[in-house]
Biopython code that builds the backbone (N, CA, C, O; Angstrom):
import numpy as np
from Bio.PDB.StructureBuilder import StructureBuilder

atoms = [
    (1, "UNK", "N", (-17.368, 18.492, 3.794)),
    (1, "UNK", "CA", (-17.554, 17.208, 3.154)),
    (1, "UNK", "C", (-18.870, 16.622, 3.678)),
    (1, "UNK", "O", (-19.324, 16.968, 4.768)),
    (2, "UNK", "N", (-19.495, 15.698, 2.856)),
    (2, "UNK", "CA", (-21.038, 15.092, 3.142)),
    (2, "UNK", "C", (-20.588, 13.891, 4.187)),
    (2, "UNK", "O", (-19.475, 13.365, 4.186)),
    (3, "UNK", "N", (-21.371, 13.657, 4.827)),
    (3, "UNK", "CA", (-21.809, 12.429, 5.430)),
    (3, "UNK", "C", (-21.406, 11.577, 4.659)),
    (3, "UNK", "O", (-20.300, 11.066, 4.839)),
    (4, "UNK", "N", (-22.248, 11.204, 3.564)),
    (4, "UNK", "CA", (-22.132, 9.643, 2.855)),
    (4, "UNK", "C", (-20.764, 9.897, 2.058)),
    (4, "UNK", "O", (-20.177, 8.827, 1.896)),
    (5, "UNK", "N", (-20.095, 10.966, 1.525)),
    (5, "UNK", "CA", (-18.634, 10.789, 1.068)),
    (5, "UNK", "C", (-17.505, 10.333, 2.317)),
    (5, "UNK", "O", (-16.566, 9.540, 2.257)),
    (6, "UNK", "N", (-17.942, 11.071, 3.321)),
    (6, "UNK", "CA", (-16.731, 10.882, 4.383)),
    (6, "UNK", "C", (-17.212, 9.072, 5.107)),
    (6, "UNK", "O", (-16.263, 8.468, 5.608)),
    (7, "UNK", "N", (-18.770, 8.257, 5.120)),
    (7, "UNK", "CA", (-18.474, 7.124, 5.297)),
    (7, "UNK", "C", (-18.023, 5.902, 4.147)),
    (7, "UNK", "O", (-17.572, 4.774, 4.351)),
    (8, "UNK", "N", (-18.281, 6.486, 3.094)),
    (8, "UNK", "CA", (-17.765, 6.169, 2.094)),
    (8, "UNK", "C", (-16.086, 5.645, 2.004)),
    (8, "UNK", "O", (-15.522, 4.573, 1.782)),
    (9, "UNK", "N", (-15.660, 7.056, 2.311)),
    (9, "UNK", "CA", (-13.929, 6.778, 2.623)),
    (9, "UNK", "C", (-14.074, 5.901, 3.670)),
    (9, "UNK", "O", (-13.661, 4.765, 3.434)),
    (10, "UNK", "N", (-14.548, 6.102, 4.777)),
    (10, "UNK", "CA", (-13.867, 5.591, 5.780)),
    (10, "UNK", "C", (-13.897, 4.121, 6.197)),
    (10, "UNK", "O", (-13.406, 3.468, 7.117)),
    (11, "UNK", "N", (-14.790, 3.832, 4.985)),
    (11, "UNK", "CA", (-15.266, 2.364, 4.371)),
    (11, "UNK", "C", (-13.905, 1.552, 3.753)),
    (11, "UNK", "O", (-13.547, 0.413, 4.052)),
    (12, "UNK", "N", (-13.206, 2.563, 2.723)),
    (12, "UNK", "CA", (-12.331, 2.386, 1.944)),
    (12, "UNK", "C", (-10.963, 2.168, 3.041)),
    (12, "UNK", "O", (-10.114, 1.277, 3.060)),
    (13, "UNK", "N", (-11.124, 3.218, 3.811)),
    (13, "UNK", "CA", (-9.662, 3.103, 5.169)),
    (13, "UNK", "C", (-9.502, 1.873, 5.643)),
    (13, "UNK", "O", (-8.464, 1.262, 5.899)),
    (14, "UNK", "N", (-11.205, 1.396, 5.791)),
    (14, "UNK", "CA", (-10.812, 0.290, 7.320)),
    (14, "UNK", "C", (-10.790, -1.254, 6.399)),
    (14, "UNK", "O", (-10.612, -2.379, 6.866)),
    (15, "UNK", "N", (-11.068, -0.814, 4.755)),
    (15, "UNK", "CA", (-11.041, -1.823, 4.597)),
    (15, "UNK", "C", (-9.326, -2.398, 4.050)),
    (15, "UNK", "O", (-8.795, -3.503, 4.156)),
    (16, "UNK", "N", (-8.842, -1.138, 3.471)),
    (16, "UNK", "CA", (-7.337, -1.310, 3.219)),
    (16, "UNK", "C", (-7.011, -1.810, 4.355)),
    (16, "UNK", "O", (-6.629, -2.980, 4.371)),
    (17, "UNK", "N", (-7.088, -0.965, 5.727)),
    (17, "UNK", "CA", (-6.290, -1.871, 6.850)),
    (17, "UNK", "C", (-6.834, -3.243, 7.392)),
    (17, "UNK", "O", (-6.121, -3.973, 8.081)),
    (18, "UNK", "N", (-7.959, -3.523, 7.097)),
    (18, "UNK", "CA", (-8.070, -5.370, 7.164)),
    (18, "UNK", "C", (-7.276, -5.697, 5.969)),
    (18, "UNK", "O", (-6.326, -6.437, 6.221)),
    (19, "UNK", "N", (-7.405, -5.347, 4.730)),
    (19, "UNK", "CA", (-5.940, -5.853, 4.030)),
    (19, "UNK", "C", (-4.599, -6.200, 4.683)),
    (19, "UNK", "O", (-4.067, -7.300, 4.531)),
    (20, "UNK", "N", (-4.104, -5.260, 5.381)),
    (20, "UNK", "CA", (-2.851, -5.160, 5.504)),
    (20, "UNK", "C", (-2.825, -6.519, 6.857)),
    (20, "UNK", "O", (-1.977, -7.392, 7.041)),
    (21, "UNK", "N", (-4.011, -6.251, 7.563)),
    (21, "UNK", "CA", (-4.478, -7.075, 8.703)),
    (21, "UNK", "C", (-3.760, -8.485, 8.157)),
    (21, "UNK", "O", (-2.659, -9.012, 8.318)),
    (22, "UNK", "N", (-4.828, -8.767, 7.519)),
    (22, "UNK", "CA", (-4.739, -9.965, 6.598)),
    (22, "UNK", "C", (-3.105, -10.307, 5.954)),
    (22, "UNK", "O", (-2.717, -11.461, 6.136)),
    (23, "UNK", "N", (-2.461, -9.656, 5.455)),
    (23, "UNK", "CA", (-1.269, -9.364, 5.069)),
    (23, "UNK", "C", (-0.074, -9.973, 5.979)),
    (23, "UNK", "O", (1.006, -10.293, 5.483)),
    (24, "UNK", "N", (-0.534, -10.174, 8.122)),
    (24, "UNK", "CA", (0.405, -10.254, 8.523)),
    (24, "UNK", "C", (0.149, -11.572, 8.600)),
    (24, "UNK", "O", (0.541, -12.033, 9.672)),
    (25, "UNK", "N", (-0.548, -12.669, 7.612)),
    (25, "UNK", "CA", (-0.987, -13.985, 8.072)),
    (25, "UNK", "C", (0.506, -14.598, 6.574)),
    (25, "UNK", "O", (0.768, -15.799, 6.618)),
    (26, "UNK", "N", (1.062, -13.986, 5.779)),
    (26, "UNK", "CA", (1.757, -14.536, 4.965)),
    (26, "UNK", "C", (3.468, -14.770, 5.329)),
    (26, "UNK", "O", (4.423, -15.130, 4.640)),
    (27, "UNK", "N", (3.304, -14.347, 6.850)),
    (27, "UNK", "CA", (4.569, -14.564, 7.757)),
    (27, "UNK", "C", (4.223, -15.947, 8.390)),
    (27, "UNK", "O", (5.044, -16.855, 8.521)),
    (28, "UNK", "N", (3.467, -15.979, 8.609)),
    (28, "UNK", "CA", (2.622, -16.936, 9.431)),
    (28, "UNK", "C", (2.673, -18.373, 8.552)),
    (28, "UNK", "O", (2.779, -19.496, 9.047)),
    (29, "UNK", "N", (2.570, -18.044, 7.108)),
    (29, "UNK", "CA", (2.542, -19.297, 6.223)),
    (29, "UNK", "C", (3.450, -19.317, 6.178)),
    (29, "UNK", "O", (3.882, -20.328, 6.731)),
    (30, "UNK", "N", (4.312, -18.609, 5.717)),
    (30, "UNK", "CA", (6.216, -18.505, 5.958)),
    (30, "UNK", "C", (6.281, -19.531, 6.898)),
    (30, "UNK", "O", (6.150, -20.700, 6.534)),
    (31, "UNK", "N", (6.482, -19.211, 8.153)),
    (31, "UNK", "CA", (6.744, -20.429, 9.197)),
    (31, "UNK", "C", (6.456, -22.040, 9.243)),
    (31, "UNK", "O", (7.056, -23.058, 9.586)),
    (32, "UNK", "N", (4.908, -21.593, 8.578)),
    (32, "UNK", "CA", (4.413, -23.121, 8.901)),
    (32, "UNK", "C", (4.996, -23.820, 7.590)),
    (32, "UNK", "O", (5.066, -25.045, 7.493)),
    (33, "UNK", "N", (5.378, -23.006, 6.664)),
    (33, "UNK", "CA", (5.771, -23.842, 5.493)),
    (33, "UNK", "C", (7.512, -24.600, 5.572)),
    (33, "UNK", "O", (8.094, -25.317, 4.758)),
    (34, "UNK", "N", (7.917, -24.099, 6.818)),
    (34, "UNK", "CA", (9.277, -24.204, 7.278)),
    (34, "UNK", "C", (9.502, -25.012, 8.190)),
    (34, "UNK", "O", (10.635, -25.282, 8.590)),
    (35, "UNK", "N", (8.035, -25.689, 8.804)),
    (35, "UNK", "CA", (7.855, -26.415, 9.655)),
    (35, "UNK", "C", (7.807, -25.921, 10.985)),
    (35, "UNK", "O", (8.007, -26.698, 11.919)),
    (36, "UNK", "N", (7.581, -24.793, 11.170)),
    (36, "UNK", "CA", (7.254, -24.701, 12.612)),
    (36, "UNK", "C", (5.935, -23.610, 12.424)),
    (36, "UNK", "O", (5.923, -22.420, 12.111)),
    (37, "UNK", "N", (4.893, -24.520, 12.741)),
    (37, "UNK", "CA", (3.462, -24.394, 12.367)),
    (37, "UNK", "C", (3.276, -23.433, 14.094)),
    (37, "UNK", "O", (3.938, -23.422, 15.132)),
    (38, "UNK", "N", (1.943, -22.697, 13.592)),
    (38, "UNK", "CA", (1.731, -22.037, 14.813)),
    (38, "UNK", "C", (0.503, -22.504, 15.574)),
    (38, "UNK", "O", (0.536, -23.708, 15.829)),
    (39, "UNK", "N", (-0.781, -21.730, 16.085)),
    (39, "UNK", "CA", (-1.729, -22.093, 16.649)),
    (39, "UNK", "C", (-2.970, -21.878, 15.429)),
    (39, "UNK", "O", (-3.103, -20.915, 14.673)),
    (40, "UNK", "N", (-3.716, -22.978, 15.513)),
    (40, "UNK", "CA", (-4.762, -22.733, 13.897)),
    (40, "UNK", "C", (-6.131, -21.851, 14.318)),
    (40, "UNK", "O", (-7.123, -21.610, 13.629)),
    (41, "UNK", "N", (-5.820, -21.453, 15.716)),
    (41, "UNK", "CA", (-7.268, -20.900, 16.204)),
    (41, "UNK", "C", (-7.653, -20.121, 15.392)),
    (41, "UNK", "O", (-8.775, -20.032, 14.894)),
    (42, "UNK", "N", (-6.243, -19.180, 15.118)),
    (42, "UNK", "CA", (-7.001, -17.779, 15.152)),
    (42, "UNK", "C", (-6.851, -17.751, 13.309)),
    (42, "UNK", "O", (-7.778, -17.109, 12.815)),
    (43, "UNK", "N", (-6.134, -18.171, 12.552)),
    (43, "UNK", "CA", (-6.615, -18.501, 11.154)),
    (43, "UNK", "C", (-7.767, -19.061, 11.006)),
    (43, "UNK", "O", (-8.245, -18.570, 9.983)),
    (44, "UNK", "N", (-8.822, -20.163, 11.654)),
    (44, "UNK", "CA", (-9.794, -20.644, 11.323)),
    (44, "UNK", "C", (-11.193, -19.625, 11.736)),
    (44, "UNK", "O", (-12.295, -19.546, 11.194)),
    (45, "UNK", "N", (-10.649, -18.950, 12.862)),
    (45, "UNK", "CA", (-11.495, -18.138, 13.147)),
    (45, "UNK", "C", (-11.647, -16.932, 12.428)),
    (45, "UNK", "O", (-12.713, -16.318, 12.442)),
    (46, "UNK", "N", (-10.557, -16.513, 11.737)),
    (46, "UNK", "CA", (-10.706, -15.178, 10.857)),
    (46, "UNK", "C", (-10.691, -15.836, 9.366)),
    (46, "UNK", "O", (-10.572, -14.978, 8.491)),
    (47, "UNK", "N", (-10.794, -17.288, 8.849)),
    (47, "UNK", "CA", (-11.393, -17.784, 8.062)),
    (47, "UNK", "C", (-13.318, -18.059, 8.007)),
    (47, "UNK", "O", (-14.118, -17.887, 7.088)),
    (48, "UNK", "N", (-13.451, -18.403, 9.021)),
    (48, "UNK", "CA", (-14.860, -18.461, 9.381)),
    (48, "UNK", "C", (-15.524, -17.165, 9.162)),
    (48, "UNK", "O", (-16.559, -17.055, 8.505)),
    (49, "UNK", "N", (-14.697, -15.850, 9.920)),
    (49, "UNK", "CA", (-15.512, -14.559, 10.436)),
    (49, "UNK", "C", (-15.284, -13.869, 8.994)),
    (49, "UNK", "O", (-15.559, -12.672, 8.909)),
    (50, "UNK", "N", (-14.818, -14.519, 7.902)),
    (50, "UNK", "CA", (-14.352, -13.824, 6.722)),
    (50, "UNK", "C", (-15.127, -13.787, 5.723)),
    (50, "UNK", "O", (-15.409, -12.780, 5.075)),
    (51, "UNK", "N", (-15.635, -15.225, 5.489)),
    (51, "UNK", "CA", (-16.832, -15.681, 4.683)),
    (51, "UNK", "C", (-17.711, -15.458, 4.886)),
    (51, "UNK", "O", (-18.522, -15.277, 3.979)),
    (52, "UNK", "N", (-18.100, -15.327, 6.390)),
    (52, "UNK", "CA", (-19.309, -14.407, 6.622)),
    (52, "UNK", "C", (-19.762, -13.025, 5.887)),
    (52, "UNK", "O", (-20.795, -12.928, 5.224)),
    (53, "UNK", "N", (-18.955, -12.112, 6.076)),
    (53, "UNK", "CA", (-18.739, -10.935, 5.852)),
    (53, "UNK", "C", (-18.775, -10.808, 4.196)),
    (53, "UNK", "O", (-19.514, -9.952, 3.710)),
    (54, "UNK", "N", (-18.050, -11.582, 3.405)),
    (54, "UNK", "CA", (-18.274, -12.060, 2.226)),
    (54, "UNK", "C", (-19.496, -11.776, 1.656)),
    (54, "UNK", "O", (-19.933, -11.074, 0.744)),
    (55, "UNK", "N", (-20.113, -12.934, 2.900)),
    (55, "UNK", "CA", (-21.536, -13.411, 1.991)),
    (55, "UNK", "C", (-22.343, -12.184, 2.422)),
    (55, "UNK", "O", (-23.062, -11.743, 1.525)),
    (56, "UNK", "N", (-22.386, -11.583, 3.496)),
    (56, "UNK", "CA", (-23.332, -10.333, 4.012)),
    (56, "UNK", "C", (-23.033, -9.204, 2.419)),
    (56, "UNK", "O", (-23.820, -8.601, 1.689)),
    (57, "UNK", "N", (-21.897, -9.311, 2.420)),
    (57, "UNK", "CA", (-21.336, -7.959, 1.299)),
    (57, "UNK", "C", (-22.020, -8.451, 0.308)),
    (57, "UNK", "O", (-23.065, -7.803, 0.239)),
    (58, "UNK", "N", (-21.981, -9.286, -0.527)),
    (58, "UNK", "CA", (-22.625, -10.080, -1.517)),
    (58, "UNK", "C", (-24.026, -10.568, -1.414)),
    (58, "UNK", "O", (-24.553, -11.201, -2.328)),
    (59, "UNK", "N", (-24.642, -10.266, -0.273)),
    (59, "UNK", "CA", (-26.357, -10.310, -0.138)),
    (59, "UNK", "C", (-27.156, -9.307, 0.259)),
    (59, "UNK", "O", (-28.381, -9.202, 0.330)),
    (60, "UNK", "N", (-26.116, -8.470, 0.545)),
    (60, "UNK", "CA", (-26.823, -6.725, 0.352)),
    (60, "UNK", "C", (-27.573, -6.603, -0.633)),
    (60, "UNK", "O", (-27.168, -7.372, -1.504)),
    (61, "UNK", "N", (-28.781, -5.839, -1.088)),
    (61, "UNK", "CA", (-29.086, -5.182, -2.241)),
    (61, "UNK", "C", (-28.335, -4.295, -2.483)),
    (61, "UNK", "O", (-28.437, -4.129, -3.699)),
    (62, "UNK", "N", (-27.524, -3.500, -2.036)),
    (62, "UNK", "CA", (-26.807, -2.363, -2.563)),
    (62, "UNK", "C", (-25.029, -2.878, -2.089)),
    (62, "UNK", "O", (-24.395, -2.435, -1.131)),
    (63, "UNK", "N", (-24.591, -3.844, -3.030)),
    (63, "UNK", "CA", (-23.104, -4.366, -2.610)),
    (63, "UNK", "C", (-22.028, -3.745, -2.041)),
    (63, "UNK", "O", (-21.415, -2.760, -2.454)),
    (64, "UNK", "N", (-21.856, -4.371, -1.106)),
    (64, "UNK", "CA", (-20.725, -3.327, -0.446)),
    (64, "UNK", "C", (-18.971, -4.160, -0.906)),
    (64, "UNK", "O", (-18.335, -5.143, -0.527)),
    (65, "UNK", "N", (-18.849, -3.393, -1.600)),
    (65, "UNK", "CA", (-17.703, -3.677, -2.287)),
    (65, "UNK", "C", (-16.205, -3.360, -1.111)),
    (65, "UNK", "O", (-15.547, -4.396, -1.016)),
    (66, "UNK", "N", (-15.907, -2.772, -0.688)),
    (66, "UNK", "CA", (-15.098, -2.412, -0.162)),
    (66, "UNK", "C", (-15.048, -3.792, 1.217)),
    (66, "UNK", "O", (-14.164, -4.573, 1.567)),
    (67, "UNK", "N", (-16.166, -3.599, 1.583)),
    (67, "UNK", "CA", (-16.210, -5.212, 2.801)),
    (67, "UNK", "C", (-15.890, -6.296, 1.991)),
    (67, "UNK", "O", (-14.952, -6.952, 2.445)),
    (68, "UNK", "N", (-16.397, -6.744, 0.845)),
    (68, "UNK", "CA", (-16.038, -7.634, -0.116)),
    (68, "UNK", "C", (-14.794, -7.893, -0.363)),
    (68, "UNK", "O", (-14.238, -8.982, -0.217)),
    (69, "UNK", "N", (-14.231, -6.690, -0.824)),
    (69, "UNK", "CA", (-12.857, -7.147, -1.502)),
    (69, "UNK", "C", (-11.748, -7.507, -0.475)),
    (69, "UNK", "O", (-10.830, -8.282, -0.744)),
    (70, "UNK", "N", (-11.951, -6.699, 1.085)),
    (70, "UNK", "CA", (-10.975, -6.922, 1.976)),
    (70, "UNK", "C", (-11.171, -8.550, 2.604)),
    (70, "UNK", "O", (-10.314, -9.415, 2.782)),
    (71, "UNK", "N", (-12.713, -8.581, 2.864)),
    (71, "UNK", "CA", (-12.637, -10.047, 3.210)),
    (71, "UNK", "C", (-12.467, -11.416, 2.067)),
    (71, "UNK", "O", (-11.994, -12.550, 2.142)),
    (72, "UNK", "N", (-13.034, -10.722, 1.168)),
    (72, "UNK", "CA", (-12.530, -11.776, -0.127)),
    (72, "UNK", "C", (-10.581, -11.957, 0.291)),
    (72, "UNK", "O", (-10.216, -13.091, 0.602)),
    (73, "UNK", "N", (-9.975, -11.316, 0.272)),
    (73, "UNK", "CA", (-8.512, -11.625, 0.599)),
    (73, "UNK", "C", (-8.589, -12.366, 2.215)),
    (73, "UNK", "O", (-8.033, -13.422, 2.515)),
    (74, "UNK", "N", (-9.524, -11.410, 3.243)),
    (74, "UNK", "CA", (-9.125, -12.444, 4.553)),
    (74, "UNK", "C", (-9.067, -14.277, 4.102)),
    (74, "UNK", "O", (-8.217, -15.119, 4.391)),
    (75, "UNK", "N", (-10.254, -14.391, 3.356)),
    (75, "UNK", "CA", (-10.990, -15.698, 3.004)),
    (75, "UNK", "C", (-9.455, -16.727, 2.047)),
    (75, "UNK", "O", (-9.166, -17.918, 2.162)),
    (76, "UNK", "N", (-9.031, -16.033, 1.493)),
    (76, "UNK", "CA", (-7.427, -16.375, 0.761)),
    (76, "UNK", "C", (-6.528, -16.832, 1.332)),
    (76, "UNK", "O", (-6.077, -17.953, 1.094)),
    (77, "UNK", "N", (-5.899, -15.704, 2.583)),
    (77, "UNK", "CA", (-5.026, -15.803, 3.136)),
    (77, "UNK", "C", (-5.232, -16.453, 4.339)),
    (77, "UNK", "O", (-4.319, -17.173, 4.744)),
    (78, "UNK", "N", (-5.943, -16.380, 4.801)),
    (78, "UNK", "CA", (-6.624, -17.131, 6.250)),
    (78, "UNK", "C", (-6.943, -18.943, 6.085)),
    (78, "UNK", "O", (-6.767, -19.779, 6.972)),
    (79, "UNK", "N", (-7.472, -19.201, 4.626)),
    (79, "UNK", "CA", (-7.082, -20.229, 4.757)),
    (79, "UNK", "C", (-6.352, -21.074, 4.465)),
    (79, "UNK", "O", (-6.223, -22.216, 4.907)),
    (80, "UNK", "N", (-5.583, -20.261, 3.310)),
    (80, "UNK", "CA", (-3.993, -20.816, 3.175)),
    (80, "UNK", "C", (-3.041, -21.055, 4.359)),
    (80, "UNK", "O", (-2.198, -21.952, 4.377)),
    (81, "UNK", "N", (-3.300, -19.975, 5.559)),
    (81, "UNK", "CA", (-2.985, -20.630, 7.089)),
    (81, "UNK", "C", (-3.170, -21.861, 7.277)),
    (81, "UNK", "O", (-2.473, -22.866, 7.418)),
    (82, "UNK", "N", (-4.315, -21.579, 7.250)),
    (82, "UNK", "CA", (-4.593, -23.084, 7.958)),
    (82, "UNK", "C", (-3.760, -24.299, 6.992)),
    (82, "UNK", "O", (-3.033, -25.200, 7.411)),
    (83, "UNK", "N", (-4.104, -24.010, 5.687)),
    (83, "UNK", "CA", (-3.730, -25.117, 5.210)),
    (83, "UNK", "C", (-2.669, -25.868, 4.736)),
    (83, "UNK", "O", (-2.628, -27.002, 4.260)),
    (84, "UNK", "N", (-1.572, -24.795, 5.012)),
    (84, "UNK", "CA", (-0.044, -24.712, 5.167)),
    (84, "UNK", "C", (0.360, -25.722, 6.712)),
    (84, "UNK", "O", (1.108, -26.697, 6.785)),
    (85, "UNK", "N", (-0.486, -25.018, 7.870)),
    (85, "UNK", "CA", (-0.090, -25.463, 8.957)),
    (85, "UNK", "C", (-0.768, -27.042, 8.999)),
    (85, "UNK", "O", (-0.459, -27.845, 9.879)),
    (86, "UNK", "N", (-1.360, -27.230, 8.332)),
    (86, "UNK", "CA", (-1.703, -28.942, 8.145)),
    (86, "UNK", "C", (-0.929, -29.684, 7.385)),
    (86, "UNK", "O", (-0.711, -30.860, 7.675)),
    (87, "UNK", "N", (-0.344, -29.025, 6.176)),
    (87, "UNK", "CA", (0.432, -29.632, 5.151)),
    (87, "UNK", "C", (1.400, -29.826, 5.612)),
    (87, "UNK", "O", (1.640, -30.968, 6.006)),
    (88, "UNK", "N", (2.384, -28.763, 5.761)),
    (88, "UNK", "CA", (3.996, -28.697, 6.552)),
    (88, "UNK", "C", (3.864, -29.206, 7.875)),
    (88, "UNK", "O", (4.845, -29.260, 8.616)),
]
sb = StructureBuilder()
sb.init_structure("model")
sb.init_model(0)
sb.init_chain("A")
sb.init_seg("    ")
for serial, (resi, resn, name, xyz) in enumerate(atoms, 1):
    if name == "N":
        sb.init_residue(resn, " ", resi, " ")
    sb.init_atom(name, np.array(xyz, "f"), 0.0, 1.0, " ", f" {name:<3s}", serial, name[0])
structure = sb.get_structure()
């Protein structure tokens, strides 16, 4: 297999598992929506470190889609954290 196919995938791997990453923050809204809110550090911080990544993927000349789409969801779910744990 080539170089650029195998970083290619492995682009695709790490970005499914920041999905899933991301994924364990809808337990998290669970709670806070139940009233027992947690600590907002680390949602604001993987809201912050999300949009970044966003905007880097989206100001590439050559778009990196795979960083995009996983942090496009961090950027979703991360701040629905937060904003659950303010609401509830």
């Amino acid at each position: 297999m080539n170089s650029d196919k195998m970083i290619q995938q492995l682009g695709w791997f790490a970005s499914i598992m920041a999905m899933v990453m991301y994924a364990s923050y809808v337990d998290q809204i669970r709670l806070n929506m139940s009233g027992v809110p947690g600590s907002m550090l680390l949602p604001v911080a993987s809201t912050i470190n999300c949009i970044a990544w966003v905007g880097y993927a989206l100001l590439k000349q050559q778009k990196d889609w795979p960083m995009f789409l996983c942090n496009a969801l961090g950027v979703v779910v991360c701040l629905a954290t937060v904003l659950t744990a303010l609401w509830f």
